[in-house]
C-alpha positions in Angstrom: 224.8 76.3 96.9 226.8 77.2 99.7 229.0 74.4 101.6 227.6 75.7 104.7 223.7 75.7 104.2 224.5 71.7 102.7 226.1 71.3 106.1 223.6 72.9 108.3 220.5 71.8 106.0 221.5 68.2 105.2 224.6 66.9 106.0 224.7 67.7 109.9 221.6 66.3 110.2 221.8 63.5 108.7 224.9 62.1 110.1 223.7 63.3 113.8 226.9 65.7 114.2 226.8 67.6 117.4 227.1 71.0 117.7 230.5 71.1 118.5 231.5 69.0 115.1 229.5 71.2 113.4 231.6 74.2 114.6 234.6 72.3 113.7 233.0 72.0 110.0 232.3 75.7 110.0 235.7 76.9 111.3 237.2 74.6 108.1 234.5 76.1 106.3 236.0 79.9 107.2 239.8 79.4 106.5 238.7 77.8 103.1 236.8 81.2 102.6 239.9 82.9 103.6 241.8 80.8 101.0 239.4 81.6 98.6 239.1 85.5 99.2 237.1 86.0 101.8 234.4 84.8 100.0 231.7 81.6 101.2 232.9 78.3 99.7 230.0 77.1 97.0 229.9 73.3 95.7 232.0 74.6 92.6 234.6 75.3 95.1 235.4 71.3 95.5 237.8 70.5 92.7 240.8 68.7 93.3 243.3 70.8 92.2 241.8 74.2 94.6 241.1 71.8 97.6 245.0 70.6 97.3 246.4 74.6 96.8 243.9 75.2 100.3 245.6 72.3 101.9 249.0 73.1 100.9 247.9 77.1 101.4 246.3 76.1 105.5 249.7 74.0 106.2 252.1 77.3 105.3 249.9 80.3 106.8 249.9 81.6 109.8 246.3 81.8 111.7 246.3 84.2 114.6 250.0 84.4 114.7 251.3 80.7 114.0 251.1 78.0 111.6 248.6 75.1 112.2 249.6 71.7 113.1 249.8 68.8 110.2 246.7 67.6 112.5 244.7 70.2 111.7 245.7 70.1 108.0 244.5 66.6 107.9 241.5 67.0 109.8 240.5 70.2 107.1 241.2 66.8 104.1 239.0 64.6 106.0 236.4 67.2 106.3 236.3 68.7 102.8 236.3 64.8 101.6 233.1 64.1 103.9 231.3 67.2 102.7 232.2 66.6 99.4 231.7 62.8 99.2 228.2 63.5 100.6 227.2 66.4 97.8 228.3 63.9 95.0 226.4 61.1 96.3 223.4 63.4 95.9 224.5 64.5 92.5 225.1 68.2 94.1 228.9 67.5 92.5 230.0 66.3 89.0 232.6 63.9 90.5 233.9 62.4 94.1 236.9 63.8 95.5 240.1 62.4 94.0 242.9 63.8 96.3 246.7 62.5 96.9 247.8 61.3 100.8 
């Protein structure tokens, strides 16, 4: 399953995210894609060890000519660890998200 249909389909909805938030998800969503090849992030995409190389990968590359702040970096965690949190609550995911500070 994709990350965005769970976000769109269940997760927005269910934790009454506005439209804007939900662009903020999506725009996560797209630079993770990037990391990943270009290709749409699927639930076997959350492991610990390719969510930390994204992180670490988003803090050192440029987007649209400069890096991104530690901010955003964070804010890319906190969503990742929502998402994910959510999809193994539901037993979507094999395991909750185990990442360092």
């Amino acid at each position: 399953m994709l990350i965005s249909q769970l976000l769109i389909d269940r997760y927005a909805p269910l934790h009454d995210l506005c439209e804007k938030t939900v662009n903020l998800y999506l725009m996560t969503l797209d630079r993770f894609g990037e990391f990943l090849g270009g290709r749409q992030p699927t639930l076997e995409d959350l492991d610990d060890l390719v969510v930390c190389k994204f992180l670490r990968w988003r803090a050192i590359t440029p987007h649209r000519g400069r890096l991104c702040s530690a901010a955003s970096v964070l804010k890319d965690k906190c969503q990742l660890v929502a998402i994910w949190t959510f999809a193994a609550k539901k037993r979507l995911v094999p395991e909750f998200p185990s990442l360092p500070r």
